[in-house]
C-alpha positions in Angstrom: -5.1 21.8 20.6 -1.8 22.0 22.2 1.2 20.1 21.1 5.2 19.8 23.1 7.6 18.3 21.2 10.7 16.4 23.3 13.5 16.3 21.0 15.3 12.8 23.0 18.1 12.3 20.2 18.5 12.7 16.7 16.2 10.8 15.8 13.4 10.1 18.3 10.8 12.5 19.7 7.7 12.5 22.0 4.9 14.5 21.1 2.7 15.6 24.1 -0.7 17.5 24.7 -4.2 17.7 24.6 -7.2 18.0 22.4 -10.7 19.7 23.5 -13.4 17.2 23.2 -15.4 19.9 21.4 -13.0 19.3 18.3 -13.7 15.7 18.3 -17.5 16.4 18.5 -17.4 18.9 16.0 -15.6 16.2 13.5 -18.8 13.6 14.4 -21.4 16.4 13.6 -20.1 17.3 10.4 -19.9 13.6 9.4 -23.1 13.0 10.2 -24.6 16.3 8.2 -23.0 15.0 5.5 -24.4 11.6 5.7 -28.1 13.0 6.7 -27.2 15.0 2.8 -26.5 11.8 1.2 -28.6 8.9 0.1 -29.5 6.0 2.7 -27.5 3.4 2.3 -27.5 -0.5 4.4 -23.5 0.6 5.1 -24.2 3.6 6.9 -21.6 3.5 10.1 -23.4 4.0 13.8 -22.4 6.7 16.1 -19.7 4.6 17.7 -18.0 4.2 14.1 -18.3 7.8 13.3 -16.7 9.0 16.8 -14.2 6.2 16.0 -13.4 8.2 13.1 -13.6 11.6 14.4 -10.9 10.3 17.0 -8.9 9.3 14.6 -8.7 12.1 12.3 -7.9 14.3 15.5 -5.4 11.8 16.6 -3.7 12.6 13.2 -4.3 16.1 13.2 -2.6 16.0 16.8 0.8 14.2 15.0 0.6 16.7 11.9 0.6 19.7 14.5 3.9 18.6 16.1 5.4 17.6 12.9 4.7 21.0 11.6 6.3 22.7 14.8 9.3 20.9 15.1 9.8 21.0 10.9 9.6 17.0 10.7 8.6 16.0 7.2 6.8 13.4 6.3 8.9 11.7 3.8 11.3 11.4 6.9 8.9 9.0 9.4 9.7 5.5 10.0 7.4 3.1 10.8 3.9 4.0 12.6 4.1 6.5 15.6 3.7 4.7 18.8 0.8 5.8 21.1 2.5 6.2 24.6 -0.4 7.1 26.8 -3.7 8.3 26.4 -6.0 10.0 28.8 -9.5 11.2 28.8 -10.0 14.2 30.9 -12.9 16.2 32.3 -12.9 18.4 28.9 -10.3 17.2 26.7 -8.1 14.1 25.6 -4.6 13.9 26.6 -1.8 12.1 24.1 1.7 11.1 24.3 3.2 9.6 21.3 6.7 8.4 20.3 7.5 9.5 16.7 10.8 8.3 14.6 12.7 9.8 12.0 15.2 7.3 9.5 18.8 7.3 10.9 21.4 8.4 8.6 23.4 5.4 7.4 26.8 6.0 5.8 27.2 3.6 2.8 30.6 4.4 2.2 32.0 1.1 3.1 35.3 -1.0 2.0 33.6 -4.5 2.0 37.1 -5.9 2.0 37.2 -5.1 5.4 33.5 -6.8 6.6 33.6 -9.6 4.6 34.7 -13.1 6.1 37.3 -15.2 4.2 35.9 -18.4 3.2 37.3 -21.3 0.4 34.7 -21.8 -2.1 33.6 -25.1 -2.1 34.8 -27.8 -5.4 32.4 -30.5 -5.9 34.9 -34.1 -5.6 34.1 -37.0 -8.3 33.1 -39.3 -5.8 30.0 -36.7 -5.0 29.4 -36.3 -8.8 28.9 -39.8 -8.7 27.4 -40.7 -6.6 24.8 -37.9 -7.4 24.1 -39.1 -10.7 23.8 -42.8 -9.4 20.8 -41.5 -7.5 19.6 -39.4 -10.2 19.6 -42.2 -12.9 17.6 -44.2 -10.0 15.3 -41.7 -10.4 14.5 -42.1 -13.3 14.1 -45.6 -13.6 11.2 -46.9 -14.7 8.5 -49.0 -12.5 7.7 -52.4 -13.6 5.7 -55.0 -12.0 7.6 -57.9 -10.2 8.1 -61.0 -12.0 6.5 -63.2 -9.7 3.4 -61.4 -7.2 3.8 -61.7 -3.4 1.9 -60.1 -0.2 3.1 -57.0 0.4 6.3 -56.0 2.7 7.4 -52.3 4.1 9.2 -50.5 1.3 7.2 -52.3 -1.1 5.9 -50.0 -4.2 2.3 -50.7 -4.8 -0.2 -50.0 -7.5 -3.5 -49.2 -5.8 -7.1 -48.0 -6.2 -8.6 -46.6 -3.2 -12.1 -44.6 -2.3 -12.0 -43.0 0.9 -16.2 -42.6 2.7 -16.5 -40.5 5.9 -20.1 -41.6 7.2 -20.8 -43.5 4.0 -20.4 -40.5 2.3 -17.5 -40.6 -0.4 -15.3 -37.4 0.2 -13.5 -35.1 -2.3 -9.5 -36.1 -3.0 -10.4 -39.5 -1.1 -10.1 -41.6 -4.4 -7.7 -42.5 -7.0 -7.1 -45.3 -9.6 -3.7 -46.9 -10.0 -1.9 -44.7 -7.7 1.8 -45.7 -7.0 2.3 -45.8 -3.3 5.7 -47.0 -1.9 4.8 -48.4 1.9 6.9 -46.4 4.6 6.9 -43.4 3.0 4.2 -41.5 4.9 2.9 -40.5 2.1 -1.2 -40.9 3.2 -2.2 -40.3 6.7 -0.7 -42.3 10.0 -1.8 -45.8 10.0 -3.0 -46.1 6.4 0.3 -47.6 5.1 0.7 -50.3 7.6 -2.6 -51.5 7.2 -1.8 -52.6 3.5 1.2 -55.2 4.9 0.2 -58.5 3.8 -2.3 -57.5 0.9 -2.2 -59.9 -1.9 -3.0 -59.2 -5.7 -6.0 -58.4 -6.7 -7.3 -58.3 -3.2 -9.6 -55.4 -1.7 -9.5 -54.0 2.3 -11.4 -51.8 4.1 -8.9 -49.7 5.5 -10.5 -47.7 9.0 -8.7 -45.0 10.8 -8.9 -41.4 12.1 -7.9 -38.2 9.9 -5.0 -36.4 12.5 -6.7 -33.7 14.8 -4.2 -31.1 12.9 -4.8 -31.8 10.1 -4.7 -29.5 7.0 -8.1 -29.9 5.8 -10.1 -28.8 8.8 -13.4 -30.5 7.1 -11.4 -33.9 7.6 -9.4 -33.4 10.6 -10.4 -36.3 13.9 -12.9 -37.6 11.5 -13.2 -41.2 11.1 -12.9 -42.8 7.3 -13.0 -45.7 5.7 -11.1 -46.1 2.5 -11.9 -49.5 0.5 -8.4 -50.4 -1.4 -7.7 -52.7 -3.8 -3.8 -54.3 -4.8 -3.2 -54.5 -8.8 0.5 -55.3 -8.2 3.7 -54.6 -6.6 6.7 -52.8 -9.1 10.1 -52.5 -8.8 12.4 -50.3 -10.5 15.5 -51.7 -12.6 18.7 -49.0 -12.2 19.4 -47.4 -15.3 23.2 -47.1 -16.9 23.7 -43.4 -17.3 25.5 -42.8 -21.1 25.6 -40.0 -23.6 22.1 -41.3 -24.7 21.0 -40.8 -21.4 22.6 -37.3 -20.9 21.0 -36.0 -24.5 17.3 -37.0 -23.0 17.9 -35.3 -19.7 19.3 -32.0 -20.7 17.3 -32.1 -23.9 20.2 -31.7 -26.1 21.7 -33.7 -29.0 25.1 -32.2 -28.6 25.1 -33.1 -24.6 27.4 -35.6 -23.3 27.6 -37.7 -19.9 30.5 -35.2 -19.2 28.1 -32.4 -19.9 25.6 -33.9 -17.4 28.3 -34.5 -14.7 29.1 -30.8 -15.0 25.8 -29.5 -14.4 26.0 -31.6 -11.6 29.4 -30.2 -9.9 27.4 -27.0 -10.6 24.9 -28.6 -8.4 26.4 -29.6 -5.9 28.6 -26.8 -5.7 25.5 -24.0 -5.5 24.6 -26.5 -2.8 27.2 -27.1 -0.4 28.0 -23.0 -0.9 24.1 -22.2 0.2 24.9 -24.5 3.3 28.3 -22.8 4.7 26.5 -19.0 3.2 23.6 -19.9 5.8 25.4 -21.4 8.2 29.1 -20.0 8.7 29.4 -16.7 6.4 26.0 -14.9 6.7 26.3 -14.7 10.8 29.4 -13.7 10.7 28.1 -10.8 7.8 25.9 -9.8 10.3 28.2 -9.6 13.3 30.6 -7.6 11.7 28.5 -4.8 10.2 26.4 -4.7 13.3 30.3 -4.1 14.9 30.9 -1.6 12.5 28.1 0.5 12.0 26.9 3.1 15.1 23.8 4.8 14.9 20.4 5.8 16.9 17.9 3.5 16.3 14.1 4.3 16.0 12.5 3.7 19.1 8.5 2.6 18.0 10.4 0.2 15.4 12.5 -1.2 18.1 9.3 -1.5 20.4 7.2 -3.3 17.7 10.1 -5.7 17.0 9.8 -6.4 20.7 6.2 -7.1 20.5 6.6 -9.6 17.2 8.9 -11.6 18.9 6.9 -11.8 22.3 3.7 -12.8 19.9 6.5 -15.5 18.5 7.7 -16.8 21.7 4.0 -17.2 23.6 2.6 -18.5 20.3 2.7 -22.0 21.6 1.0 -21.1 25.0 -2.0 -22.7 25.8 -5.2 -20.4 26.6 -4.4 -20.7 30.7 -1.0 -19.8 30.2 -1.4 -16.9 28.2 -4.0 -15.7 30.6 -1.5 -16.0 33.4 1.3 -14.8 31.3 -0.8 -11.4 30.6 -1.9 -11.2 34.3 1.6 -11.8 35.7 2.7 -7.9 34.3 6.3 -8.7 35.7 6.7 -11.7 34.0 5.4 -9.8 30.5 8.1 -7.0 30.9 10.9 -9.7 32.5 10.2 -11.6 28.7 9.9 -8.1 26.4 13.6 -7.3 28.3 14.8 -10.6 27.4 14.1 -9.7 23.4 15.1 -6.5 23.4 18.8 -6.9 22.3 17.8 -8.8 20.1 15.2 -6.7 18.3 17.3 -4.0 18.3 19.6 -5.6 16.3 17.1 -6.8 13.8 16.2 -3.4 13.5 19.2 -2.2 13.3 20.7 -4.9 10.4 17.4 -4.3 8.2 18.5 -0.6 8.7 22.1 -0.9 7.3 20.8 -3.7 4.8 18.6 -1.1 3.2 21.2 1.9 3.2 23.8 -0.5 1.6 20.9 -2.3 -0.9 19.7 1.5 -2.2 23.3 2.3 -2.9 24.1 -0.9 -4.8 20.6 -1.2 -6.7 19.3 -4.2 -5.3 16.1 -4.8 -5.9 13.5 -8.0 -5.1 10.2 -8.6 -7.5 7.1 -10.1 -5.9 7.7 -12.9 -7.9 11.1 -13.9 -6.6 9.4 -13.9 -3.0 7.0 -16.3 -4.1 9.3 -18.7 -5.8 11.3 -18.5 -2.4 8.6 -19.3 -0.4 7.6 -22.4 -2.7 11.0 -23.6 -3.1 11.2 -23.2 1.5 7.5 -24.9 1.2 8.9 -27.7 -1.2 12.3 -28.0 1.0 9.9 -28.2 4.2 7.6 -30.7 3.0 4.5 -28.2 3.1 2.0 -26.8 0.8 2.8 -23.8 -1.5 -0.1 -21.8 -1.4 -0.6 -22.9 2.3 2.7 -20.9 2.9 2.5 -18.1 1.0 -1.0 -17.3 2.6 0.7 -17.9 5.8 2.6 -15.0 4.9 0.3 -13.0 3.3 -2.2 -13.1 6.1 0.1 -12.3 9.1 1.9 -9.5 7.5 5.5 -11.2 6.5 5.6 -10.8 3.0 7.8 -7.7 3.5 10.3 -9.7 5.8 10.1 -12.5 3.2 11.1 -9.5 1.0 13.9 -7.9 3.1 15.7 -11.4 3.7 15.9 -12.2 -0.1 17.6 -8.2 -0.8 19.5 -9.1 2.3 21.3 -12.1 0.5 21.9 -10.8 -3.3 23.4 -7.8 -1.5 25.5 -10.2 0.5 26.4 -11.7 -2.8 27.2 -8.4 -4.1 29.7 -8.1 -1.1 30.9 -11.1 -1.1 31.2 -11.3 -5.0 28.7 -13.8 -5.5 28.3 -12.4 -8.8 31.7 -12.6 -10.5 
């Protein structure tokens, strides 16, 4: 084996040599010795997986042997080295791989200077409310109409319905007395209109098609037929919000409405300060410490961030386009150059994010990533677990992650916390 190690900068270096086959091949007959030892099992791997293997553990005895010449220690690698070429020669395998060490990232840092002035925002009476008018709406009871008619758009109805897909009654097709206001997309397209004009007490077949994207992919195109029948039509009869009402709400005999109309201001406050964060103070966070901060960034990070945002803009290709897309190589490279500056400065925010998090403690459980992602989901209109396995399965629970330490720490600067 024979290792050259490229120091480029301070932080970046390419490892470059070759391996004799004959250490690969000794790898794949000592594996399989010590499989012929052991017991025969359904699971045992087939030549191809065990010379798999064998590659792979030369691959990382290859990285280890440049490590170890140019002193780089473990602890000190960021991210997963980046295969830059790899050759098989007449007697031998030739690698070239891209290998990162973390920047240093000075933390001593007067936030006075970074942080963007901003008036914090005072909720005004006439939000509060207006705000508590909905709320006590809200809570309104339903009653039925005094006098019955057919139903109208907007109408709240009180429904049975059993949903059949080839005469065949389906699972989470069926409910009894299920309140259903008529506009609000609640069921699938079509279903709603089709109850305009019902009367009480009447049943309808109601036919149409499940959407072809939709989330249960055992329904999704299918035809059903759901029978429905009309018990009645409610209303709801506004509610006067008092003291009375604000001791049932907070669930506390000593509350008041003034009580309530506080924790509303609070409300609204958290509210309209979440919308100017997001929208006006956190970009202008970023700009300026990406303006103040000057340091080599890791080259295999900044090439993977390439690739996950060239995986996010051709995700809505169709199959021909991505086939011509990964044929055309200029027009591959032309779109990685058009991310690069800004992968680079993901990287290098998440970089100066974590220096500056370490130093002031801030830490993120697993549980407050979940209950972000359900309170996005329930903000969004989408399904919980749908999300979160979303997340799970393509890798972003750690971004998830990073973006929550990213904000308490720009609370911390901005003094959030106070």
């Amino acid at each position: 084996m024979k290792v050259t190690v490229e120091k480029i900068d301070d932080i970046n270096y390419i490892l470059s040599g070759t391996v004799e086959n004959s250490l690969i091949k000794e790898k794949v007959e000592k594996r399989k010795a010590e499989i012929a030892k052991g017991d025969k099992k359904d699971d045992t791997p087939t030549d191809e997986t065990i010379e798999q293997d064998a590659a792979g553990e030369v691959f990382k005895d290859f990285i280890a042997a440049g490590m170890k010449e140019e002193n780089i220690s473990v602890e000190s690698i960021l991210g997963q080295p980046g295969l830059k070429k790899y050759e098989q020669r007449k007697d031998e395998l030739f690698f070239e791989v891209e290998l990162s060490i973390s920047p240093k990232v000075h933390t001593d840092v007067d936030y006075k200077e970074i942080t963007p002035k901003f008036t914090k925002p005072v909720a005004s009476p006439e939000d509060i409310e207006k705000k508590l008018t909905e709320f006590a709406l809200k809570q309104a009871p339903f009653t039925a109409i005094p006098t019955p008619k057919a139903v109208e758009n907007d109408d709240v109805c009180v429904i049975d319905f059993e949903g059949f897909i080839d005469g065949k009654e389906f699972e989470g097709g069926s409910a009894k007395n299920f309140n259903l206001k008529i506009g609000s997309d609640s069921f699938i397209p079509g279903f709603e209109e089709k109850l305009i004009g019902m009367n009480y007490g009447e049943t309808r077949d109601v036919i149409l098609n499940f959407p072809d994207d939709y989330q249960a992919e055992d329904l999704a195109g299918k035809e059903a037929k759901f029978v429905v029948t009309l018990h009645e039509i409610q209303e709801q009869h506004p509610i006067t919000p008092d003291d009375a009402f604000a001791k049932n709400i907070l669930s506390d005999d000593k509350a008041t409405l003034s009580t309530l109309k506080e924790k509303f201001a609070d409300q609204i406050t958290s509210e309209e300060l979440s919308r100017v964060y997001m929208n006006e103070i956190k970009p202008k966070m970023i700009e300026a410490l990406l303006s103040k901060y000057d340091f080599t960034l890791p080259n295999n990070i900044v090439e993977q961030e390439i690739d996950a945002k060239v995986r996010e803009k051709t995700r809505a290709y169709t199959q021909e386009q991505h086939k011509e897309f990964m044929e055309d190589k200029g027009k591959f490279m032309e779109l990685r150059e058009s991310v690069r500056s800004a992968a680079r400065d993901s990287i290098k925010i998440a970089l100066i994010v974590e220096a500056l998090a370490d130093k002031e403690d801030v830490e993120v459980l697993e549980n407050e990533v979940h209950a972000a992602l359900g309170y996005q989901a329930m903000m969004a209109g989408q399904d919980a677990q749908e999300l979160l396995k979303y997340y799970q399965e393509n890798n972003l629970m750690t971004s998830a992650k990073m973006g929550l330490i990213e904000d308490k720490l720009f609370g911390i600067m901005l003094g959030f916390h106070k």
